[in-house]
C-alpha positions in Angstrom: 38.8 -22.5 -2.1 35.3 -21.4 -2.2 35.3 -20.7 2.1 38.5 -18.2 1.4 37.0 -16.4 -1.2 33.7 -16.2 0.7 35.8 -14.8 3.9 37.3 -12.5 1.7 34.3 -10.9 0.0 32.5 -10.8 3.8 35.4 -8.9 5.2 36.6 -6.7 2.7 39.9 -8.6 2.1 40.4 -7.8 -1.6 43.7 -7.1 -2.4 44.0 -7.0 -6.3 47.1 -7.3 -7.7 48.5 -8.2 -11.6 50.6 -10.9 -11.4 53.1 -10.8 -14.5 56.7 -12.5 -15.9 58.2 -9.4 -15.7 57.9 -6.0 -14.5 55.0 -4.4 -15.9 56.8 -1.7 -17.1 58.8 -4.0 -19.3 56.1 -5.0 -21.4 56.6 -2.9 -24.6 55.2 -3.0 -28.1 56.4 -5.3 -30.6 56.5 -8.4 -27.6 54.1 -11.3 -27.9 52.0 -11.7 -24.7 51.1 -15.2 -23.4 47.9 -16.2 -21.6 50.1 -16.3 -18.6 52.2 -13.9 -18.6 50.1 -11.2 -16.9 47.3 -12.0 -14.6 44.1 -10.1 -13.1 43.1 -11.2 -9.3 41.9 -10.2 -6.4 44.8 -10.9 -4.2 48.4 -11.7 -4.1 49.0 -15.4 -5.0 51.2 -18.2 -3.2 54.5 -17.8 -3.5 55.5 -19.6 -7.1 58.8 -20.9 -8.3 59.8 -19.3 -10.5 59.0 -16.4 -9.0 56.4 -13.8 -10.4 56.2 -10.3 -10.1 53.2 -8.9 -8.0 52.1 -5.4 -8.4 48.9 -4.0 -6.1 46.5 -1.9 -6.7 44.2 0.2 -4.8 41.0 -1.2 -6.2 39.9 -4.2 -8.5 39.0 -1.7 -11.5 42.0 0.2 -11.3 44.1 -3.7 -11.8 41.2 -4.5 -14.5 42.1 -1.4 -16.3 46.0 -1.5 -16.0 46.2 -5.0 -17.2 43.8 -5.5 -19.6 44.8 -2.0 -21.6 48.7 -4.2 -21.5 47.2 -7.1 -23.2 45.1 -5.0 -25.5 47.9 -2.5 -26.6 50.5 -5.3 -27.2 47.9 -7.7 -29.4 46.9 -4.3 -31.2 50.2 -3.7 -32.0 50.6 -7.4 -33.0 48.0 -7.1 -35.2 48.9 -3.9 -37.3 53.0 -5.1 -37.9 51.2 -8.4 -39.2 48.7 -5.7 -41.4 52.4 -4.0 -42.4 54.1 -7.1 -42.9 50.8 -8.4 -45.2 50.6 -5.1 -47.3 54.3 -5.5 -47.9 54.2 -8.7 -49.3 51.1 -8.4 -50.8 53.0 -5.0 -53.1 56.0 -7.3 -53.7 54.2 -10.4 -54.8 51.9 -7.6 -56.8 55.1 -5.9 -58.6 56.7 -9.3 -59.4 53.9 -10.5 -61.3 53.7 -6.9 -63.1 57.2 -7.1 -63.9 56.9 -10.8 -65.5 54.2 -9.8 -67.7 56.0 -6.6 -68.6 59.3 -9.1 -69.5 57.0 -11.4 -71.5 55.4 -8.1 -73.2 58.7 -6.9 -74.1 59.7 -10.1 -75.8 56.7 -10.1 -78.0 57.4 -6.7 -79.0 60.9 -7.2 -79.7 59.8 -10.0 -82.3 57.8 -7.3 -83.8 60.8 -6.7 -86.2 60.1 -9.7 -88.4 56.8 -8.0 -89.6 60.0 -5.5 -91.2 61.4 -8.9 -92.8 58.3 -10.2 -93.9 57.3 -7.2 -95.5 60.9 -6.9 -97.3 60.8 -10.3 -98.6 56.8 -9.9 -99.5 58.2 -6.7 -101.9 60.8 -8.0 -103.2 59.0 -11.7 -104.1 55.8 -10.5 -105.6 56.6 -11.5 -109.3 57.5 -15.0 -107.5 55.4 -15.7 -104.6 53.9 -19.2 -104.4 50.6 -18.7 -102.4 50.3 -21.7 -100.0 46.6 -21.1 -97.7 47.1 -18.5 -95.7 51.0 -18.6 -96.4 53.1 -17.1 -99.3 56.1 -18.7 -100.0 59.4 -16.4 -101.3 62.7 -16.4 -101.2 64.2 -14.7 -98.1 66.2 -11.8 -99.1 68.7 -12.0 -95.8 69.4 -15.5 -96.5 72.8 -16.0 -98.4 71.2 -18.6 -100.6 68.0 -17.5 -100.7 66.3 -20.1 -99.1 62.8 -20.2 -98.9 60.8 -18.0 -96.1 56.8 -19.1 -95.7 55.0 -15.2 -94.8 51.4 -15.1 -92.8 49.3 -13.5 -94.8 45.5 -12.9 -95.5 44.7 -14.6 -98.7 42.0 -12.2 -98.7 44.4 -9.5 -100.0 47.2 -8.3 -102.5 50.7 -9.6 -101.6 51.9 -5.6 -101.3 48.6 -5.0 -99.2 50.0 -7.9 -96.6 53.5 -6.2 -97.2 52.0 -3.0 -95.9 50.3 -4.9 -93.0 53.5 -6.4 -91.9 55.4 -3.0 -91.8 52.6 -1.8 -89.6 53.0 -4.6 -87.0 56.6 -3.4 -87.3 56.4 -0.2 -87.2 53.3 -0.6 -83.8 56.0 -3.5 -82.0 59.0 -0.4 -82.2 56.6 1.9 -80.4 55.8 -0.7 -77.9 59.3 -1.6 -77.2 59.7 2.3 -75.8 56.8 2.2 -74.1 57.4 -0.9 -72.5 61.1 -0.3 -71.4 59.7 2.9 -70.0 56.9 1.4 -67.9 59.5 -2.0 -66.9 61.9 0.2 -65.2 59.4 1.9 -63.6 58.0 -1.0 -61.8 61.3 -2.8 -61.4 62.6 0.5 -59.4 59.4 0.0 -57.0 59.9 -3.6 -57.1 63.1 -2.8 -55.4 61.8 -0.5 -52.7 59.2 -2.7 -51.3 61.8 -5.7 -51.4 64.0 -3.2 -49.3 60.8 -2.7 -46.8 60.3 -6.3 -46.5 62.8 -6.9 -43.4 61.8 -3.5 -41.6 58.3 -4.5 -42.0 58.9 -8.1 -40.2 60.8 -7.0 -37.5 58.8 -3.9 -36.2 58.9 -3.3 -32.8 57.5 0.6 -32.3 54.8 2.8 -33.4 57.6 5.0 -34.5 58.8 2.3 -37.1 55.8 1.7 -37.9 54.8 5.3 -38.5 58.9 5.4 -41.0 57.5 1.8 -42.7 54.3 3.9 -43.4 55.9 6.9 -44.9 58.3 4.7 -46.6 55.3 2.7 -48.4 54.1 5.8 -49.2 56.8 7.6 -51.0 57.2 4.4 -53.5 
């Protein structure tokens, strides 16, 4: 107790040691250290079941310094594979979203092509449109029986002026669609090599993977 460590410090009996689980040797990067597994003090401890490893040192700084740089260099190393592991899933859940509204663009812009029938049907109905608010009703010229086919239109303006708008929309969906496609396969291709850097990045266990994850993430 207090009487032992008062004998101690009056005669110069310090004999620090770190106290450990395990060689110290054997604590590498990429392990998770627990409050007890390595331990600072001043001299050897009582014998423990199981049994600990003891390593002396010639001076109390000297064990400080060894043990404490352990614990720091493992929890640093802890803390930049869960940075790794963050950034990866952060890109991933980044790209998916991307992708989604890229998908949901694409759709749109695929509909665009019923600007091309409205404007068709517009032409071809303007001696026998029937104007209906903001809606002109003709017959719909890819329909065997001609059934009837209600157009958007602005009242606003001529029946070939909406015609012409409609080709327009037509004409600005086609040029999205190649656009689109282009930019969708783009991000679906990086999509695919973060997914691929998701498994490296949770099971790090060196600087040197850490250093191929990094040039990995970079080359996407």
């Amino acid at each position: 107790g207090d009487i032992a460590v008062l004998a101690r410090t009056l005669f110069g009996a310090w004999s620090p040691v770190i106290e450990s689980t395990r060689p110290l040797d054997s604590f590498v990067e990429g392990q998770v250290i627990g409050a007890d597994d390595l331990i600072v003090a001043p001299w050897p401890p009582p014998a423990a079941e199981p049994p600990r490893h003891v390593t002396p040192f010639d001076s109390a700084s000297e064990a400080a310094t060894v043990g404490y740089g352990i614990v720091e260099r493992l929890r640093d190393f802890q803390d930049l594979k869960t940075h790794h592991r963050a950034l990866v899933r952060r890109e991933v859940e980044r790209l998916r979203s991307l992708s989604a509204r890229l998908e949901s663009d694409l759709r749109r812009a695929r509909e665009a092509d019923r600007h091309r029938i409205f404007g068709e049907a517009l032409l071809a109905g303007l001696e026998s449109a029937r104007i209906e608010g903001d809606s002109a009703v003709v017959a719909d010229p890819y329909h065997p029986q001609g059934l009837p086919l209600a157009i958007p239109i602005d009242p606003a303006q001529p029946l070939q002026q909406n015609a012409t708008l409609h080709f327009d929309r037509y004409k600005k969906g086609k040029r999205a669609v190649a656009t689109i496609t282009t930019r969708l396969a783009a991000v679906e291709e990086r999509l695919r090599g973060w997914r691929e850097l998701e498994q490296p990045a949770a099971e790090l266990r060196t600087t040197a993977e850490v250093e191929r994850l990094r040039e990995a993430s970079h080359r996407l």
